[in-house]
C-alpha positions in Angstrom: 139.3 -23.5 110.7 142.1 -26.1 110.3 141.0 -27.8 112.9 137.7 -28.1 111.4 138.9 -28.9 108.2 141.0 -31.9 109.6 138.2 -32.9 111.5 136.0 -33.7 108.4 138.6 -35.4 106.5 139.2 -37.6 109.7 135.5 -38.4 109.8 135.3 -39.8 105.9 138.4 -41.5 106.5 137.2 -43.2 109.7 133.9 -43.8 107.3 136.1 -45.8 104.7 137.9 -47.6 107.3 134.8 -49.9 109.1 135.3 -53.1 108.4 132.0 -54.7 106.0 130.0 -51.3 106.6 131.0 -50.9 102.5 132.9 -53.9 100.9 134.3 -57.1 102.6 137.6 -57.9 102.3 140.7 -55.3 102.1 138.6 -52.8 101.3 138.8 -51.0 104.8 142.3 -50.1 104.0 142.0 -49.2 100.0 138.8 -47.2 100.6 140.4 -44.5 103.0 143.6 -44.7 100.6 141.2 -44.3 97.8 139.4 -41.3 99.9 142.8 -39.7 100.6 144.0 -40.0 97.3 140.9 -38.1 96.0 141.4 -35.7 98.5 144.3 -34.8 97.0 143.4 -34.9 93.4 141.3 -32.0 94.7 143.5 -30.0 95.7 145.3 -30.3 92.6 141.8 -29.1 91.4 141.5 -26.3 93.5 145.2 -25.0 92.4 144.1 -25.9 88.1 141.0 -23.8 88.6 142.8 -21.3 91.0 146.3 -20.3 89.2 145.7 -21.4 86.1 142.3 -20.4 85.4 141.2 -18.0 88.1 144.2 -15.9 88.7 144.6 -16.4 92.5 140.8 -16.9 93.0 138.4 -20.0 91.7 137.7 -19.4 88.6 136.3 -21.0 85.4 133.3 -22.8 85.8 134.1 -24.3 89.4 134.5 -20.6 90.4 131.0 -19.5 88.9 129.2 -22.7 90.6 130.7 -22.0 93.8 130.3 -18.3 94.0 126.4 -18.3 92.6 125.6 -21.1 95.3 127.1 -18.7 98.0 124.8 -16.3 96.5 121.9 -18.9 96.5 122.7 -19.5 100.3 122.8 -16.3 101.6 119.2 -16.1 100.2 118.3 -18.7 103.4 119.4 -15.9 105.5 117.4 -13.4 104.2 114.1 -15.6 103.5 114.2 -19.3 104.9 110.7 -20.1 102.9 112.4 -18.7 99.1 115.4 -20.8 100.0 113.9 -23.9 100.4 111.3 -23.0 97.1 114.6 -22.1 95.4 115.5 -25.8 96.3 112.3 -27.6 94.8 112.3 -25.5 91.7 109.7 -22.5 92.5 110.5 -19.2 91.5 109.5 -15.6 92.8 110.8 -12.1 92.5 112.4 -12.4 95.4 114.2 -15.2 94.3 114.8 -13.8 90.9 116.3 -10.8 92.7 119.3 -12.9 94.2 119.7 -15.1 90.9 119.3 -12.3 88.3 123.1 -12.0 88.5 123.9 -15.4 88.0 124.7 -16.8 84.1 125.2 -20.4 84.9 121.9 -20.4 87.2 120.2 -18.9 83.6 121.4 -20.7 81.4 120.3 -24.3 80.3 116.7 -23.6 78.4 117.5 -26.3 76.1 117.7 -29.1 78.6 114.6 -30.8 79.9 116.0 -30.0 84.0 118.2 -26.7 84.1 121.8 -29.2 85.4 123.4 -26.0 86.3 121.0 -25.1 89.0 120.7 -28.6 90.2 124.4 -28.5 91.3 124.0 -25.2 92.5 121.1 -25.9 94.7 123.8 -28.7 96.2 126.6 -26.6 97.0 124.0 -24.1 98.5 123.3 -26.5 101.0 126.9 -27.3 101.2 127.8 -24.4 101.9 125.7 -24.5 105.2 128.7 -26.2 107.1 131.9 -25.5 104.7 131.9 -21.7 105.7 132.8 -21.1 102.2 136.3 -23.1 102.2 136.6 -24.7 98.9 138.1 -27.6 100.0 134.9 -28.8 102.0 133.3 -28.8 98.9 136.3 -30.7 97.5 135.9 -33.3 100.4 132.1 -33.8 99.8 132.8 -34.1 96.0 135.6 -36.9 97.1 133.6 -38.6 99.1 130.9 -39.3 96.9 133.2 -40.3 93.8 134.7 -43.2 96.3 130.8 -44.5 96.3 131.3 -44.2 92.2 134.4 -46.8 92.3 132.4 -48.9 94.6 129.0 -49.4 92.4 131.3 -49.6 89.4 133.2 -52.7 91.1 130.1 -54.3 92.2 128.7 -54.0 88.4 131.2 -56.1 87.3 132.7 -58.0 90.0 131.1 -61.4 89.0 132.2 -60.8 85.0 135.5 -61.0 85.3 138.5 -62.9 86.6 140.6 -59.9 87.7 141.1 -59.3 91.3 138.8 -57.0 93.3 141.7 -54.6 94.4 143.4 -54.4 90.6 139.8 -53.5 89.4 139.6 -50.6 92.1 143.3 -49.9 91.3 142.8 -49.2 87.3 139.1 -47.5 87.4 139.6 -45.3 90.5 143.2 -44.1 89.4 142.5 -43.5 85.6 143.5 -39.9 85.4 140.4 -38.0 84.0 138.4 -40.1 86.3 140.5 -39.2 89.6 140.9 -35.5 88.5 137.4 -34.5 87.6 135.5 -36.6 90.4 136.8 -34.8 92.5 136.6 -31.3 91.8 133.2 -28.8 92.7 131.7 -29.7 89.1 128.8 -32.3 88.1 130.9 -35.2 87.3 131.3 -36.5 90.8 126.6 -36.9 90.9 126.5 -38.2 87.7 129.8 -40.5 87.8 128.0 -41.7 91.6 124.5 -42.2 88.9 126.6 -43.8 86.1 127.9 -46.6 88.3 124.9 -47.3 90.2 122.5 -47.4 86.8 125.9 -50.2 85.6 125.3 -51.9 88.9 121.7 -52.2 88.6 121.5 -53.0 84.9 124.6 -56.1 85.0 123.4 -57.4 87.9 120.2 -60.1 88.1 117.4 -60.0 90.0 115.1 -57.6 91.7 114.9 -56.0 95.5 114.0 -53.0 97.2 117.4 -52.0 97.3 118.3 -52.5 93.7 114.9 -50.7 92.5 116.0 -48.0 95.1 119.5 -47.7 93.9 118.0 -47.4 90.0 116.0 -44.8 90.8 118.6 -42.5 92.5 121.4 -43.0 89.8 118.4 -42.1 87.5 117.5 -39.0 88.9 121.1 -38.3 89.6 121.5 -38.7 85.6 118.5 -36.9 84.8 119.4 -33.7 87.2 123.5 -33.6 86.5 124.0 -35.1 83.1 121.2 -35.9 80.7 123.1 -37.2 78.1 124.7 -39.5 80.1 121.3 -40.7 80.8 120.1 -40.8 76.8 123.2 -43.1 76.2 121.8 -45.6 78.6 118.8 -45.9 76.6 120.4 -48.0 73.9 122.1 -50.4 76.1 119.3 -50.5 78.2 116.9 -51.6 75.4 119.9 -53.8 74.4 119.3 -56.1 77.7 115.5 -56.3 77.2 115.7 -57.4 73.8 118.4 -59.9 74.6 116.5 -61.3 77.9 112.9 -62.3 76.0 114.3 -63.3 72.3 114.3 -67.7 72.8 117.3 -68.0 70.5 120.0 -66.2 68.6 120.0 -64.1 71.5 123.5 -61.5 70.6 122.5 -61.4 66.8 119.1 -60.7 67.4 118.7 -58.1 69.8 121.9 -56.6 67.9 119.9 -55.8 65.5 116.6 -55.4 66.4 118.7 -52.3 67.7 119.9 -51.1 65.0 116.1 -51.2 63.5 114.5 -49.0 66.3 116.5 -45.5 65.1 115.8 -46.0 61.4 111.8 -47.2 62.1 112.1 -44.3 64.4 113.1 -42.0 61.6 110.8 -43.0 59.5 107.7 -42.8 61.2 108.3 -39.9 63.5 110.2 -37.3 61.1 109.1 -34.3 63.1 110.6 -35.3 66.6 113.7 -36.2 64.9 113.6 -33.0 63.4 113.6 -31.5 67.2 116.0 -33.9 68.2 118.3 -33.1 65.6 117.5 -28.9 66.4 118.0 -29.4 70.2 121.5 -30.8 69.0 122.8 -28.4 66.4 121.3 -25.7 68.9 123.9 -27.4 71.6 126.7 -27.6 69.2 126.2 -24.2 67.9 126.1 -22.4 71.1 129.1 -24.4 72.4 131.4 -23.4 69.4 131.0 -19.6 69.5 132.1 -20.1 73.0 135.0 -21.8 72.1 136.3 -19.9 69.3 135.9 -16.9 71.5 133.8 -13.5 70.6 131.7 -10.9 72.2 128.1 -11.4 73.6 126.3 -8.3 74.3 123.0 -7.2 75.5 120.5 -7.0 72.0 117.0 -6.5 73.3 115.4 -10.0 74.0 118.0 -11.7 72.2 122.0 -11.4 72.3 124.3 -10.0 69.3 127.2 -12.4 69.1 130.4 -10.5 67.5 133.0 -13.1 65.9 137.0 -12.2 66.6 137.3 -11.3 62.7 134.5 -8.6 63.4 136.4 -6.6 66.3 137.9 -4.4 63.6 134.4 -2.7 63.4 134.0 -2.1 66.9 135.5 0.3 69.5 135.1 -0.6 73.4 134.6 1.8 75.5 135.9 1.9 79.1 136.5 -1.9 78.6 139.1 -3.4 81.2 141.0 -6.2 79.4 140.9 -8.3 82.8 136.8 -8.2 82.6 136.9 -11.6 81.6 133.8 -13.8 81.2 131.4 -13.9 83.0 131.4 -10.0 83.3 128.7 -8.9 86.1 125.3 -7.6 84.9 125.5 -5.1 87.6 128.6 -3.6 86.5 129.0 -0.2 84.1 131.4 0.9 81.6 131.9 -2.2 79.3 130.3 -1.0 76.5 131.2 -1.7 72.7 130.3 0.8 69.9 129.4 0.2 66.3 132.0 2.1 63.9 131.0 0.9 60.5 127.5 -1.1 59.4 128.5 -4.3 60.7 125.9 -7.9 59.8 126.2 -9.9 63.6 124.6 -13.1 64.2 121.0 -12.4 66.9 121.5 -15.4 69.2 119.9 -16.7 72.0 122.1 -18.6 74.1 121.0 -21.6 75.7 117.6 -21.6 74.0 115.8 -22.9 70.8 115.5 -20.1 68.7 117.3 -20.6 65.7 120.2 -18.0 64.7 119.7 -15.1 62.3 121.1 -12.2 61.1 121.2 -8.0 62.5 122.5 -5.2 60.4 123.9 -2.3 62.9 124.8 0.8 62.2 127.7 2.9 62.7 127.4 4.7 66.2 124.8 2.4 67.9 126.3 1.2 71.4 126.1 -2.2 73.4 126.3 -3.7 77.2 128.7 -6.4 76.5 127.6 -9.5 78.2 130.1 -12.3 78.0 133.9 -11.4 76.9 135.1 -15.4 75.8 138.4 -15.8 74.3 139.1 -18.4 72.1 139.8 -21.8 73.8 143.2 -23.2 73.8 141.8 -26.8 72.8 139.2 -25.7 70.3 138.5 -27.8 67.3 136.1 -26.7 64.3 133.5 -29.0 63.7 130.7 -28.6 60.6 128.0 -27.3 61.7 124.4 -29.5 62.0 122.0 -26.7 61.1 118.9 -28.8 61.8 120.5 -31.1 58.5 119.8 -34.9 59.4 122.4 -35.5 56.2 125.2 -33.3 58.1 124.7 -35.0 61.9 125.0 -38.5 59.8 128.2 -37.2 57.9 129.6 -35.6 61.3 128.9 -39.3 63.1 132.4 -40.7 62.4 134.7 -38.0 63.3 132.4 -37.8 66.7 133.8 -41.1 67.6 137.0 -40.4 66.6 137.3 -36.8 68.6 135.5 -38.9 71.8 137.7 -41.5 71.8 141.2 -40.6 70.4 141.5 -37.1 70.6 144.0 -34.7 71.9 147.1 -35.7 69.7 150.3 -34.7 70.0 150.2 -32.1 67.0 146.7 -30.4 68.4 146.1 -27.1 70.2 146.1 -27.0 74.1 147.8 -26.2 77.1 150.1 -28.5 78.4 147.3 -30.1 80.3 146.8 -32.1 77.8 149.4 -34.8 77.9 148.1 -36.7 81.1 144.8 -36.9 78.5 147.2 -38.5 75.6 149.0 -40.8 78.3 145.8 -41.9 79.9 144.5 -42.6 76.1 148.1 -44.6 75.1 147.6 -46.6 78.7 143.8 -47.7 78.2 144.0 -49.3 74.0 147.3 -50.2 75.1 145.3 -52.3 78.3 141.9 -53.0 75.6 144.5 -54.7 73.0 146.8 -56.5 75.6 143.1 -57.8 76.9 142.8 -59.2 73.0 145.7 -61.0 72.5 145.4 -62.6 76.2 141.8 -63.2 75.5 140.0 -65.8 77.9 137.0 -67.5 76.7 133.6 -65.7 77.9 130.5 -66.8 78.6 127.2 -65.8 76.9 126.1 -63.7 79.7 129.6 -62.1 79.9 129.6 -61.5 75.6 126.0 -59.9 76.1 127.5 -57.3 79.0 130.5 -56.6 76.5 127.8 -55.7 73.6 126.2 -54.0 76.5 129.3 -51.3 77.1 130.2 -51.0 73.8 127.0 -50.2 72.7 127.2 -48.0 75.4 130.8 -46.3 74.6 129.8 -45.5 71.1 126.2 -44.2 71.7 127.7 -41.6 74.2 131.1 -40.9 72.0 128.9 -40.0 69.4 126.7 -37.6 71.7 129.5 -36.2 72.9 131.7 -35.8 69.4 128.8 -34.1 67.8 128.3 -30.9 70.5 131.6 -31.0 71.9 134.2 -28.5 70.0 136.8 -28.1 72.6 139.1 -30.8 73.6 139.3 -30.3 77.5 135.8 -30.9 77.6 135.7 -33.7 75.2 139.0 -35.5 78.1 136.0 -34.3 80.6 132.9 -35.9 79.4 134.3 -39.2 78.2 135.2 -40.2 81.5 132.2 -43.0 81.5 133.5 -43.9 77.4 136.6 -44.5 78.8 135.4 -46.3 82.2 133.4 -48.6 80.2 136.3 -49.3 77.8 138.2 -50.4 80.5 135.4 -52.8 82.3 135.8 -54.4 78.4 139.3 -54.8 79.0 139.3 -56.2 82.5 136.2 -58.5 81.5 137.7 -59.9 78.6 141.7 -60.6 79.8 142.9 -63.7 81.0 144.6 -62.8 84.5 148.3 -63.5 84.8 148.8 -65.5 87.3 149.9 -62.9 89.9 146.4 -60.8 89.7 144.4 -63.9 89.4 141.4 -65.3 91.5 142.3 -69.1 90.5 
């Protein structure tokens, strides 16, 4: 298996290494650095997810992905035909029978495409030749995330003055970027659509390739990361404004923007009302996860039990290491009512807005999900379908997305590449505005472009997003397209400069 293992490494570094099959120039000795480097960042991975988080064995969310698209893949063994309709979305009892057990495979009612099972129909197929060795996975993950730095080079590449290997250098070895891109989670598809949508969008003209290229990073968007995706709108309605206005072309399509949300509002109150439902739903779902509680079993809905409400419970035969996600099939983790108790009637991942249960003393409950509070979580006011309370929520959404973990917050100690990687990029952005070079039009309209960008996403991802980890984890394209700013706008000292 070593062997083996070696072997595939050896092939995507061989990949990297021919000369103009990716990038002319040097690149066919950074690439396989680039690839190696990754490589490693994913073993890093492997060991964060494994010690840290999974006791000895994957765990967290990388451990759940990979595990329930083992069990997707040994349903090829059993029926080949229910594989492949697992694959193109068709569902059976057959099929249900393998994925019944699966939480993350479940979950996801309130996105249009379930993202969860989109990555775990991937590593299904993955696992066809990885013989369940994480570190395939890792490699696969690695290899596509070089691709990402590529695209995202190419977007920008005739913007700016900086050269080619520096702009590799500082967006391929950002630290949330490295880390995450390379792990068996959805960032490295949708960093790989991110960067191809940027290339597409920044750079002029049409082909088969380019239209080819747009629609993969679309779909890749659409099936790993939908938000991502929604952000894009705005900048992408930014460029078509900007390229058929005769005059006044920044100012103009600035805010003509600006307009399109508040006519928006205005005219179609009841899909913003859904909009604003879907969101609060999201946010609501994501911060009793965070601050930790009980799920159990409450006919067709869930019963959610906060911490401050374990006082009126007794478990029975409940293992303290039955951490989430605790197995359907298992028996004996069972919690029972000891005095009338009012619980919140959930249904996670769905649209169904939250009420309230009285239970009485004696009634007893499967307990589905055991979360414990997470070390980064951060209370944020909750939506409730109030238009008022998302607006009021807006600014400290940006700030959370784009400043946050501080030194004084809760977190593990994880945090501090987060706050250095945060220091290093405004210290790059203001260093970029004091050694200013003077821009073009078309060069001003692509930095509207990414800031647009930056905020519409920050503010996506501030308003859901109550834990910090995930906040350093979802910013990555916020803090990618803050640095393209940087490098598009500095003046190059002379020792990293094309001229």
């Amino acid at each position: 298996m070593i062997l083996y293992i070696t072997g595939l490494f050896a092939l995507g570094f061989l990949f990297f290494m021919k000369k103009r099959l990716i990038l002319n120039g040097p690149f066919n000795k950074v690439l396989p650095a680039l690839f190696t480097i990754k490589v490693l960042c994913g073993f890093l991975f492997l060991y964060v997810y494994s010690e840290i988080y999974g006791q000895g064995e994957l765990g967290g969310d990388a451990g759940v992905f990979f595990n329930e698209s083992k069990k997707l893949n040994d349903l090829f063994f059993h029926s080949p035909l229910n594989y492949l309709k697992s694959l193109v979305g068709i569902q059976n009892e057959t099929i249900s029978s393998f994925t019944n057990t699966m939480p993350h495979w479940s979950s996801g009612k309130q996105a249009i495409l379930n993202e969860n099972r989109n990555l775990i129909r991937v590593h299904s197929i993955i696992h066809f030749f990885s013989f369940n060795q994480p570190i395939i996975h890792v490699f696969v993950s690695s290899f596509v995330s070089v691709f990402s730095t590529i695209y995202i080079f190419r977007a920008i590449e005739s913007y700016t003055k900086v050269k080619s290997v520096v702009i590799l250098l500082i967006v391929s070895l950002a630290p949330s970027f490295l880390f995450w891109s390379s792990g068996i989670l959805k960032e490295p598809f949708a960093l790989l659509g991110f960067s191809l949508l940027l290339y597409c969008l920044f750079n002029i003209g049409f082909s088969i390739k380019k239209i080819t290229l747009l629609i993969i990073g679309s779909c890749l968007l659409i099936g790993f990361k939908l938000y991502l995706f929604f952000a894009f709108i705005p900048l992408i309605l930014f460029i078509g404004i900007y390229r058929f206005l005769p005059r006044k072309k920044l100012l103009g399509s600035f805010v003509i923007l600006l307009l399109i949300p508040i006519v928006f509002s205005s005219f179609f109150p009841v899909t913003r009302q859904k909009l604003i439902h879907r969101i609060g739903m999201k946010q609501y779902d994501f911060t009793n996860l965070a601050k930790g509680g009980i799920f159990v079993a409450g006919g067709k809905y869930m019963y959610y039990f906060e911490p401050n409400q374990y006082h009126s419970l007794r478990f029975t035969n409940f293992k303290n290491d039955s951490l989430w996600p605790i197995d359907g099939s298992k028996t004996g983790e069972y919690i029972q009512i000891t005095k009338q108790t009012d619980v919140s009637v959930v249904n996670y991942g769905g649209l169904t807005p939250p009420s309230i249960d009285c239970l009485s003393p004696g009634e007893t409950y499967h307990i589905i999900y055991f979360a414990e509070e997470s070390e980064g979580y951060i209370s944020l006011p909750l939506i409730r379908d109030s238009f008022g309370q998302l607006i009021k929520n807006t600014p400290q959404a940006i700030s959370n997305t784009l400043f946050r973990p501080f030194f004084g917050d809760e977190g593990s100690s994880l945090k501090y590449p987060a706050i250095l990687e945060t220091i290093l990029l405004f210290s790059l952005l203001i260093i970029a505005f004091i050694k200013k070079r003077k821009l073009s039009e078309n060069e001003t309209k692509i930095i509207f472009s990414l800031l647009i960008f930056t905020f519409s996403l920050a503010i996506i991802i501030g308003l859901t997003t109550p834990v910090l980890g995930a906040i350093v984890r979802y910013r990555i394209p916020v803090y990618t397209a803050i640095s393209l700013i940087a490098l598009i706008i500095i003046k190059p000292f002379k020792i990293v400069s094309n001229e």
